[in-house]
C-alpha angles and dihedrals in degrees: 000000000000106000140057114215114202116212106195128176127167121269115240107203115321095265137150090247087058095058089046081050089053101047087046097060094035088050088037084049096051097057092042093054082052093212089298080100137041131229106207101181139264148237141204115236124180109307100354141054120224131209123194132200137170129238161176092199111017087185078063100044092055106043070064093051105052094051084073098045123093120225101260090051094054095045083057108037130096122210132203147149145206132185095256091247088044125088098195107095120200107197117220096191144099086014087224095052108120107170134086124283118232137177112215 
């Protein structure tokens, strides 16, 4: 695996609800990428939720992803992916999305 793939998606509150949010996709994710790729865990920063997996094609990775996904995750999610010893993300999605990705 030579890339690391960022799911992040805004944090609502803090809440519980957001954490058990959080478990269902990762565990949801893990069965969808099917062991070709690799769920490598997550945390929860300021105002988003990240979620990290390794891989040898993150396009891939993703089309995966977002058939997991519901609507209203998606129209809130940013993608975007690194070489893991890298540290220059390219995001991937939304197609429109201009600015810098950080992880906070």
């Amino acid at each position: 695996m030579t890339y690391q793939l960022v799911l992040q998606f805004p944090l609502s509150d803090a809440s519980a609800g957001d954490f058990d949010r959080l478990l269902m996709i990762e565990n949801e994710l893990e069965l969808a990428l099917r062991g070709k790729h690799q769920v490598q865990g997550h945390d929860i920063g300021s105002d988003e939720i990240n979620l990290f997996i390794h891989t040898s094609d993150p396009n891939e990775a993703f089309e995966l992803v977002k058939s997991t996904l519901s609507a209203k995750d998606l129209a809130t999610l940013l993608v975007a992916f690194k070489e893991i010893k890298g540290d220059q993300y390219s995001v991937i999605w939304p197609d429109n999305y201009k600015d810098e990705f950080t992880i906070k």
